[in-house]
LUMVOZA-914924 format. One line per 8 residues: number of its first residue (from 0); their letters; for each residue x, y, z of C-alpha. Coordinates in nm, 2 decimals. Example, Ala and Ser with C-alpha at 12.3 -4.5 7.8 and 13.67 -1.06 7.14 Angstrom:
<nutis>
0	AS	1.23/-0.45/0.78 ~ 1.37/-0.11/0.71
</nutis>
This chain:
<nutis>
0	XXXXXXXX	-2.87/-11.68/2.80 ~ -3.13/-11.93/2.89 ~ -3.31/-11.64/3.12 ~ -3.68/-11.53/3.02 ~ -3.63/-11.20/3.17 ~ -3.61/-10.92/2.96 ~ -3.34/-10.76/2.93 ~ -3.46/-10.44/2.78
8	XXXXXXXX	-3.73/-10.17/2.94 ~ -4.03/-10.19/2.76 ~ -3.95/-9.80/2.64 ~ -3.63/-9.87/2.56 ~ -3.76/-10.17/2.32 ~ -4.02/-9.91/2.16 ~ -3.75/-9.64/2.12 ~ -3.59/-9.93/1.92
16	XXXXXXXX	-3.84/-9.98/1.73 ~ -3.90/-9.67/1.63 ~ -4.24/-9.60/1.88 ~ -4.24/-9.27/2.08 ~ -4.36/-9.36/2.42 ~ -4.68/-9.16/2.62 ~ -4.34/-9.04/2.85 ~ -4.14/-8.89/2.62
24	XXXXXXXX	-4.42/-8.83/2.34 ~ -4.62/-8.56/2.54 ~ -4.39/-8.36/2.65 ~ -4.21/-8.32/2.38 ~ -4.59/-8.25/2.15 ~ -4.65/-7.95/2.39 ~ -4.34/-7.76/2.33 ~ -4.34/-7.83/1.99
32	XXXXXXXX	-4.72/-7.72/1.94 ~ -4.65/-7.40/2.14 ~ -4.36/-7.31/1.89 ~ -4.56/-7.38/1.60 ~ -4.84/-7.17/1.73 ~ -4.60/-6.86/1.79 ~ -4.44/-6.92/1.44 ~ -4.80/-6.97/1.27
40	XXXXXXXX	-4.92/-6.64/1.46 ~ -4.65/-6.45/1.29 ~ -4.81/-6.48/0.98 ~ -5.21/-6.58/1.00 ~ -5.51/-6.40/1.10 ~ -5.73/-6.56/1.36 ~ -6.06/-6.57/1.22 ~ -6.38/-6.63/1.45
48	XXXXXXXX	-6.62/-6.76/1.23 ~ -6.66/-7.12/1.13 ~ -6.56/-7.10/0.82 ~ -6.25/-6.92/0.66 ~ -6.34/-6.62/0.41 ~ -6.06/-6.62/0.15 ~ -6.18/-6.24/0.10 ~ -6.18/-6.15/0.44
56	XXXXXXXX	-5.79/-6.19/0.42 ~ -5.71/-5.90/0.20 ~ -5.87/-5.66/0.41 ~ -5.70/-5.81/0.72 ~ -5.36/-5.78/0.54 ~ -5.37/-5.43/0.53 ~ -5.57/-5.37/0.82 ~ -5.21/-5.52/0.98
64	XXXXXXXX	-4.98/-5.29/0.79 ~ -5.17/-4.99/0.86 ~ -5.09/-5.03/1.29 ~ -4.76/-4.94/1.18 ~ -4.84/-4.61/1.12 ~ -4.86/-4.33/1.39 ~ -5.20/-4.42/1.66 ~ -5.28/-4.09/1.60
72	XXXXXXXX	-5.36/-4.17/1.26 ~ -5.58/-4.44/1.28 ~ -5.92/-4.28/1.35 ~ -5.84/-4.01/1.07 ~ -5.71/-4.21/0.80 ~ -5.89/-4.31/0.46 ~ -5.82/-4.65/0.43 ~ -5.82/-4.76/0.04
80	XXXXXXXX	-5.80/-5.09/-0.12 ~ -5.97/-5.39/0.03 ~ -6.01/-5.16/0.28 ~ -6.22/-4.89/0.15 ~ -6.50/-4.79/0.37 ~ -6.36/-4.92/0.68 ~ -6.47/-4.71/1.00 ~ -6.23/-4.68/1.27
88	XXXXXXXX	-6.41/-4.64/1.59 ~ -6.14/-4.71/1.91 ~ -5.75/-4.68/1.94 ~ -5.64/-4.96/2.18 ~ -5.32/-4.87/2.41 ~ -5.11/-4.95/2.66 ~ -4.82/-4.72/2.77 ~ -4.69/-4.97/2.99
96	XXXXXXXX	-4.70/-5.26/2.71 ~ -4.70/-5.05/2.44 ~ -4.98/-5.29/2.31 ~ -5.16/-5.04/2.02 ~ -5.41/-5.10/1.76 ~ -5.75/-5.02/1.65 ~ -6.09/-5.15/1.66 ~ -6.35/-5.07/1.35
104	XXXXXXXX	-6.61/-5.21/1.09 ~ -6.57/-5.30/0.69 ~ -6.97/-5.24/0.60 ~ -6.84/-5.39/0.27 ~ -6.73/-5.70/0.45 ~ -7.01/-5.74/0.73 ~ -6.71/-5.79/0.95 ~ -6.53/-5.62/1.29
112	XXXXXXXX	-6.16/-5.61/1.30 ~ -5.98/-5.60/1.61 ~ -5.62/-5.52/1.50 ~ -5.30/-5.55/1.67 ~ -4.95/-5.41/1.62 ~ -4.67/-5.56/1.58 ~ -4.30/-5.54/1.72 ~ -4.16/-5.20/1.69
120	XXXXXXXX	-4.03/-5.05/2.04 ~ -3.86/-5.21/2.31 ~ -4.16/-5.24/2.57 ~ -4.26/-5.47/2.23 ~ -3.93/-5.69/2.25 ~ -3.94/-5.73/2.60 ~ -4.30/-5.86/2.58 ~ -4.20/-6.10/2.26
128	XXXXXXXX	-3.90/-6.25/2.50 ~ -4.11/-6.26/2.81 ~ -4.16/-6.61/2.68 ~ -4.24/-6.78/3.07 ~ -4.53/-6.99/3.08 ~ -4.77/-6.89/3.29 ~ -5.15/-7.00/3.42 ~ -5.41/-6.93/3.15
136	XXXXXXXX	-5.68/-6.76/3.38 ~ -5.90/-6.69/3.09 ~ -6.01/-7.12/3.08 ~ -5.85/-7.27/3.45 ~ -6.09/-7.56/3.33 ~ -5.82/-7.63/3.05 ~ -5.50/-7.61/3.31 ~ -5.33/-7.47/3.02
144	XXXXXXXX	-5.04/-7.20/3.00 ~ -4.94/-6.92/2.78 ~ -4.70/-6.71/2.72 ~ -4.65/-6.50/2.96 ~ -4.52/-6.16/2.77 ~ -4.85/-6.20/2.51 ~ -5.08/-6.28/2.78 ~ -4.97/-5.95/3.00
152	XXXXXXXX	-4.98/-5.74/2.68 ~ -5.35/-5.89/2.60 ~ -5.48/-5.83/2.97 ~ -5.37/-5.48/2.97 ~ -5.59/-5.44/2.67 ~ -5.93/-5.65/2.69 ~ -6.18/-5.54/2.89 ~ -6.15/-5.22/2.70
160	XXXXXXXX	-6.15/-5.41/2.37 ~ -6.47/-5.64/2.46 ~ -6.65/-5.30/2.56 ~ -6.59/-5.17/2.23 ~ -6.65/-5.49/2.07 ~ -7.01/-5.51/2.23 ~ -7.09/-5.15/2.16 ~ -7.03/-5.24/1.79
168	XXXXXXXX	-7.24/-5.56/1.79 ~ -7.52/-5.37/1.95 ~ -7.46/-5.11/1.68 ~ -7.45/-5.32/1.40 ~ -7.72/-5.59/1.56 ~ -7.94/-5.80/1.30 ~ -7.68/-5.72/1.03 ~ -7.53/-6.04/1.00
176	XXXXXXXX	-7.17/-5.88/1.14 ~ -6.90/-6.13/1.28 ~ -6.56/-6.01/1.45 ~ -6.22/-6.07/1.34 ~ -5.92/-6.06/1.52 ~ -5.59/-5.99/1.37 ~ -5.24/-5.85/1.34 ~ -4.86/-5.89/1.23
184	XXXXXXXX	-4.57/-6.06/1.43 ~ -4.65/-5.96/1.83 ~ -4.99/-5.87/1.68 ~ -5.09/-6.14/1.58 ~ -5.05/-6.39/1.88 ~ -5.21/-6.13/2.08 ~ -5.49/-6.16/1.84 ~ -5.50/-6.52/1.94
192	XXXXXX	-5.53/-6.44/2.25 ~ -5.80/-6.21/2.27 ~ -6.00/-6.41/2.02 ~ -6.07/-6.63/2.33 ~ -6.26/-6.37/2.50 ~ -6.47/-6.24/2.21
</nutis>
C-alpha cells in the first residue's frame, strides 16, 4: 500500500490504456501488411509510373481476362475494346510453375503490359498455398521476405520477361513508352513481384 513500486509493467499499463507497444505493435503490422498486400493484389494492377492513369485500367482489365484463354491464342488473337491495337510480342511460361501470360504494346496507350495469369491448374494452387516466407534476394539491402510460392513462380519467369521487356523499350525508344505490370488473382501478386525488377 504505502510502496512506490509499480505494480504494473510499463506494457502492461499501455495495453491498459489502450497503447500498442513497439513489442507487440510490429509484429503484428508485418503480418497484417502482408495479408493486405496478397488481398489487394487480387484485385489491382501494379502500375510503374508515378502517377496512376485512370485509362490505363480498362485496358489492363481485359488484358487480365484474356490470360485465361488458351497460350496458344495469345499471339494470334485480335484483341477489341480498350484493347484494340494491342500487339502481342512474347508468351511467358513455365511448365514446372505453370506461370503463363504474355508480354506486348497498346500504341494507343504508349504503354507495355506485362500480363500474368491467374489461378487455374493445380501447379497454380500449390504455388498460391506455398505461402512460406522466404529471403527476398531481389533487395538483401531491405532483409525483407516474400512469399515463397509467388516468388518461385516469378523467378522461373524474369530474366526472360526483362529480355523481352528491353527489346521493346529499345523498339519503341524516344516514344515516351512506360511498362505496366498486371494480372488477376495469382497474376497479379506475381505482377508485384516482377515490377521490382523492371
Amino acid at each position: 500500500e504505502g510502496s512506490s513500486r509499480p505494480t504494473t509493467t510499463r506494457a502492461a499499463a499501455a495495453a491498459a490504456a489502450g497503447m500498442m507497444t513497439a513489442e507487440f505493435f510490429w509484429p503484428h503490422l508485418r503480418v497484417i501488411m502482408f495479408w493486405q498486400l496478397f488481398l489487394v493484389s487480387l484485385y489491382f494492377p501494379v502500375v510503374l509510373c508515378d502517377t496512376v492513369n485512370v485509362n490505363l485500367t480498362q485496358p489492363s482489365l481485359w488484358l487480365s481476362a484474356a490470360t485465361f484463354c488458351s497460350k496458344e491464342e495469345y499471339l494470334t488473337r485480335t484483341y477489341i475494346g480498350p484493347t484494340e491495337g494491342f500487339v502481342p510480342t512474347y508468351v511467358i511460361y513455365d511448365q514446372r510453375t505453370d506461370t503463363e501470360g504474355y508480354i506486348g504494346y497498346l500504341p494507343l496507350e504508349k504503354t507495355i503490359f506485362v500480363v500474368f495469369r491467374g489461378s487455374i491448374s493445380t501447379k497454380n494452387w500449390l504455388t498460391d498455398f506455398d505461402f512460406r516466407k522466404t529471403s527476398y534476394d531481389t533487395y538483401p539491402e531491405c532483409e525483407c521476405q516474400v512469399h515463397e510460392g509467388f516468388y518461385k513462380a516469378v523467378q522461373a519467369v524474369i530474366e526472360d520477361v526483362i529480355k523481352e521487356v528491353k527489346s521493346l523499350q529499345t523498339l519503341l525508344d524516344g516514344q515516351g513508352y512506360r511498362v505496366m505490370v498486371t494480372g488477376h488473382s495469382l497474376g497479379a501478386a506475381l505482377s508485384h513481384l516482377t515490377g521490382q525488377f523492371i
